[in-house]
Each structure stands twice: as C-alpha cells, then as structure tokens.
Residue, then its C-alpha position, 0 to 999 in steps of 0.5 A: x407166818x410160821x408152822x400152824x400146828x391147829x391149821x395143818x390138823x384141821x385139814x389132816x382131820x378133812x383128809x381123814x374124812x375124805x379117805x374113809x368115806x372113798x373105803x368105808x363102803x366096800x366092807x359094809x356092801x353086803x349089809x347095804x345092799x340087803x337094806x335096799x334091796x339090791x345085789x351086793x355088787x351093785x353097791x359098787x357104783x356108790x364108790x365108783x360115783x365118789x371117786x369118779x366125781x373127785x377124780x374130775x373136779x379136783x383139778x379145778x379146785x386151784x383155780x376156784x381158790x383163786x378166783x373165791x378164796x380159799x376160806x370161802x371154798x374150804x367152809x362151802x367144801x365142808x358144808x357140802x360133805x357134811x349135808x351130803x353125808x347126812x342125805x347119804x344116811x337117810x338114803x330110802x334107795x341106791x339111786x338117792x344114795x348114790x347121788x349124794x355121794x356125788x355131791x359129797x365127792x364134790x365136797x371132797x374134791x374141793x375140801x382135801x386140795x384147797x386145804x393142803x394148798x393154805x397149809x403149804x402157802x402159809x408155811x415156810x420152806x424151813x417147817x414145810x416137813x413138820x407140816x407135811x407129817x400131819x398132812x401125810x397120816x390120813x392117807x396112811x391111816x384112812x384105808x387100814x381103820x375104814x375096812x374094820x369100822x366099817x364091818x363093825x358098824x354094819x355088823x353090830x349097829x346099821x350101815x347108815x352110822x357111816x355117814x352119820x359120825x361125818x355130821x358131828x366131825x364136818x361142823x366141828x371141823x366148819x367152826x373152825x375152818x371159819x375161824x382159823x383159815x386164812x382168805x388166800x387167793x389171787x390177786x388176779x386170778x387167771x381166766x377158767x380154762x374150760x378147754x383144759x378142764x374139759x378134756x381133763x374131765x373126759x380124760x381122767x373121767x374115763x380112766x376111773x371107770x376102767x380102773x374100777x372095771x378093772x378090778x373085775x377083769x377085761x372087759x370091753x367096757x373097760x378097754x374102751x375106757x382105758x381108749x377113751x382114758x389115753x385119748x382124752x388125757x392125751x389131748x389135755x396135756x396138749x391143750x395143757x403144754x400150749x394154752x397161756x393160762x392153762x388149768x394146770x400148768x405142766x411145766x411145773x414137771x421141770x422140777x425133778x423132785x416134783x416130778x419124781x413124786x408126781x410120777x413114781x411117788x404115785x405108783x409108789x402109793x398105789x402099791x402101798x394102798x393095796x396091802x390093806x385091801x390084799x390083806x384082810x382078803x388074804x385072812x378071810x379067804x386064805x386063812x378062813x378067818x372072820x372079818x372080824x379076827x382079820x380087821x384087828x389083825x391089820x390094825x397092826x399096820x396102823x401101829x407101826x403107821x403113828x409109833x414111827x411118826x415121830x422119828x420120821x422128821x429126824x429120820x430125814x434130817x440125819x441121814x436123807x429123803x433119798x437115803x430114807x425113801x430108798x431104805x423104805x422102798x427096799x424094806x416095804x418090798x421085803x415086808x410084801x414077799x415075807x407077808x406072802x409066806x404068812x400061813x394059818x399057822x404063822x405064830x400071832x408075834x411072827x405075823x403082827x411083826x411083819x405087819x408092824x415092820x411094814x406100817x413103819x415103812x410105808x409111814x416113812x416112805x409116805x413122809x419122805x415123798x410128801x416132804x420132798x415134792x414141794x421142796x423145790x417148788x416156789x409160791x407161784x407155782x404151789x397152786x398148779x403142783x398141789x393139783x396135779x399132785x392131789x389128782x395123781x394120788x387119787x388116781x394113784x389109790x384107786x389103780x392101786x386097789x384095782x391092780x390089787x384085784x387083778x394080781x389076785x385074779x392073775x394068781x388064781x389062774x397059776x395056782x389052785x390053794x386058797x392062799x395062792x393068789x394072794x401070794x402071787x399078787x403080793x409078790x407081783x406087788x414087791x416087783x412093782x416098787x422097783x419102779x420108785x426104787x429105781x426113780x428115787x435112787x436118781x434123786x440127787x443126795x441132797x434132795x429136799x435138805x432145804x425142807x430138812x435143815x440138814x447141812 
C-alpha cells in the first residue's frame, strides 16, 4: 500500500512518549522525593517498576495484536498511558506513584511494539529504510531531551508537569491512531503460549532487577537475580525452540542480518544510550558544572542526532549498511575516548564539536542497524521478529545505563581526581563497540540492498 509518512510519525511520537517517560524521572528525583516525603533513592523504584513491567509484557504484545487487532491494542494501549500519566500526576504518595507507572508501563509495553509492528507490515521492502528513519529518532532523541526537561520542569515549575504534557499528546495521538491505523491481525491466530511467556516473564523479569541493582554495585540481591535471570531465560528459549506456536519464535534468529541486529545491534545501543547518562554526570560531578550549563551542553548531541537525518538514507544507498554501520561504529568509539580527554578547560567550540561528531554517528549507526534488521524478514515472520527485537532493546537500554553506572564505580576505584572515572568508563565504553564492530564487519557487503535500492 506504500510508505505512510502520517502512520509511521504517529508511532515515532508513541515511541518518543515511551522513552521520555522510562528517563524523564532520574534528573527530577531529588524534587519528588522532597514533595512526597521520602529519600531520594527510593524514588528509583518509580523507574524500576516502569521498565520491569515493559520488559515483561512486551513479548506478548504480537500475540495480542493478532488475536484483537492492531487498531484496538494500539488506541486501548494509548488510553492506558495517558490516564496513567494523569493518576501519575496527581499522585498524593510514592505507593500510588509507583502503581501507575505500572499501569503506564503496561500501556508502553503494548503501545511502542504494536506500532512499529503496523508501520513495518504496511510498508514495502522498497520504502521500509524511509519508514525506519522516522521509527529511529526517538530513541535517539528521547534519552538527550528527557534528562534536561526533566531538570528544568522540577527546578522552575513541579515534577508533577511531567506527567502532565502526556495528557494533551496521549489524546492527540488516540484521534489519530483511531483514524489512521489499519485493524491488521491474524486470521487465525495462534493459541497463547502461557508456558512460554511465563518463563519469559521470570526470565527477563529477574534480569531488570539485577540490571537496575546493578548500577549500584554487587550485591547479593542482585546475584541472585542475575541467578534467577540465566535460569528463567534458559528455559524459555527451551520452551521457545520446541512448543509448535511458541510465543516467540526463535528460528527467526536464522536470518543473519536479523540475527546480528538482535544481538550485537543491542550491545550496540546500549553503549550509545549510556553517553547521555555519563555525560551530564561527567559535567556536573568532573567539571562542577550546573545541571543546568550540563543539560544544554549535551543538547549538542541531539543536534548532531536530526542535522545527519536527512543523509542518513543516501548515505546507505551510496556506499552500504555495512560500510556505514562500520564507519559509525569506528567514528562513535573515536568520539567516546576524545570525550574522555574533555577538561573544564576544553574550549566550548572544541567540546560542542565533539558532541556534535558523536549525535551524527550514533544517528547513522542507529539507521543503519534498524534498517537492516527487517531487511530480510518475510511478512509471517515480521509479528515474531518485531518482539524479540523490541524486547532486546529495552533490555539493551537499561544494561546500558547500569554498565554506564558500574564503569564509573570501577573508574572511581583506580583513580582519585573528580574527572577520572568518568574517564575510565568512556573509555571502557569505546572497548565495548568492538563487539558490533567485529559483528558488523561479517555482514555480507550487500547486506540490506534490498531496503536500500542500491545496485
């Protein structure tokens, strides 16, 4: 039926609301906590809750779509977000608070996959890289503007107003779903495998917790999460690899471009969700700037993020995904060690540039991995891959943050300066990309061409 330009930025704005609102939180902690009257660490569990309950519940969302329709779990999706939000902002204790952030990680959980899925069935292989530049800039996006309107909202107005903006966006957004969203869903659709999904739930249930733990050091709690994580998600795939309608079916990891996205394009984003998380603590913390002076800073990131978006497209068809993952990957490890030599004294231009160089690459590296994951994928098999793949990068963002955390622990431990384990952790973090370097250098050279149009 060809590219819908309209259908395609109705999810990408679902998917912005989705990623602000798992950030959103972190920089206006210390204001929430003061309002209701508890510590500011324990306003983590807010986030914990939001991401624990997308992390579980986004596996089902395919077979949901195909047994009710896509229209009718995409709108009920964006209703339970938007009164979420508003039960969020009118919160009177962090009990309340945090149980509507589970009923809006519900909402998320359904809304975010079921779109990207309607986006990708209803578009030919031959405009699937047009639709995947609009379904990519909120991830790119999302986790550099939440940090500062966050800190800005709690700092000059209330906390409460960050669940507020959802109210006027989440009814925008339902007029339209319910006018523009097509009712794709099986025909037959498949039995609920409640085997599979619970063993998924405990599986991936147990790694959010100890990713999130994580970020605060070992503990036992969190090795006997991580325990529980490996064990639960072991006999998923199990389960997964023999049940004759599985949840999710695993075979679809035969596809090596999919595969290689699934994987390493995973590990890939969560090295890049963590700069915007190092970042503004290495400014605040290292250099002893405001949180202010800090947040317009990274905004430099975002720049670089849209100025590249509208090469990115030609980019792949003039030179390769493969070529252009590469040249991402090497430029965006380059741009992590040279952020790790910034100083206080680093001139502005030098320092923005940097900044700058790295939102270009991490635009282009996310293009190109989203672009080249479905390449291959046939129709039936689209439900099963847009699951796993939405699932892996959920996890992949939040073991991203929390590795973020832990090589700045690590870097406090080898050095004493206020800089230096922001240092060591960007560093470790340039280490790390060689994992989808080495992954994306097997990629076959003409790899995602049929997305591309390139001879």
């Amino acid at each position: 039926m060809g590219f819908r330009r309209g259908l395609a930025l109705l999810v990408a704005a679902t998917f912005f609301m989705e990623i602000v609102d798992a950030t959103v939180i972190a920089p206006a902690a210390p204001a929430m906590a003061a309002d209701l009257g508890v510590r500011s660490v324990d306003v983590n569990v807010t986030i914990t809750a939001y991401v624990l309950t997308l992390g579980v519940l986004i596996p089902i969302s395919g077979w949901l779509t195909d047994r009710f329709g896509a229209r009718r779990i995409f709108a009920t999706a964006l209703v339970l977000f938007t009164l979420s939000s508003l039960a969020c902002a009118l919160a009177p204790n962090l009990v309340l608070l945090t149980a509507a952030r589970v009923v809006q990680g519900v909402g998320g959980a359904m809304m975010v996959p079921v779109g990207r899925l309607v986006v990708l069935r209803a578009t030919p292989k031959t405009d699937l890289v047009r639709a995947v530049a609009y379904l990519t800039w909120p991830a790119l996006l999302a986790p550099v503007v939440a940090p500062v309107v966050g800190g800005l909202l709690a700092e000059y107005a209330s906390w409460r107003w960050i669940f507020v903006i959802n109210l006027p966006l989440g009814t925008a957004a339902l007029i339209v779903a319910l006018a523009i969203v097509p009712d794709l869903r099986a025909s037959r659709p498949a039995p609920f495998d409640r085997v599979g999904f619970a063993w998924v739930a405990v599986g991936t249930a147990a790694l959010v917790v100890a990713l999130e733990g994580l970020g605060s050091g070992f503990s036992p709690a969190v090795l006997v999460s991580a325990v529980v994580a490996v064990a639960g998600l072991g006999w998923a795939v199990r389960h997964l690899l023999r049940a004759s309608n599985p949840l999710v079916d695993l075979r679809i990891l035969r596809v090596p471009t999919f595969r290689i996205t699934a994987a390493t394009g995973s590990v890939y984003r969560g090295i890049i969700t963590a700069i915007p998380f190092v970042l503004p603590l290495l400014f605040q913390v290292g250099f002893g700037w405001t949180a202010a002076r800090a947040g317009l800073v990274v905004i430099a990131l975002f720049v670089g993020n849209v100025g590249i978006k509208p090469a990115t497209t030609p980019l792949m068809r003039l030179f390769g995904i493969r070529t252009v993952l590469l040249v991402s990957i090497v430029a965006g490890a380059a741009c992590l060690v040279g952020m790790a030599f910034l100083t206080p004294t680093t001139p502005l231009p030098l320092l923005l540039g940097v900044l700058l160089l790295s939102g270009i690459v991490r635009s282009t590296g996310f293009t190109a991995y989203n672009s080249v994951a479905f390449a291959d994928v046939d129709e039936p098999s689209m439900n099963h891959a847009n699951t796993l793949l939405s699932t892996l990068q959920e996890l992949g963002a939040g073991l991203g943050v929390a590795i973020g955390a832990l090589l700045i622990r690590a870097g406090g431990a080898v050095t004493s300066d206020a800089v230096g384990p922001f240092r060591v952790a960007l560093v470790l973090l340039a280490v790390l990309l060689a994992v989808p370097l080495i992954a994306a250098a097997r990629l076959p050279r003409t790899a995602g061409n049929v997305v591309t149009g390139r001879a």
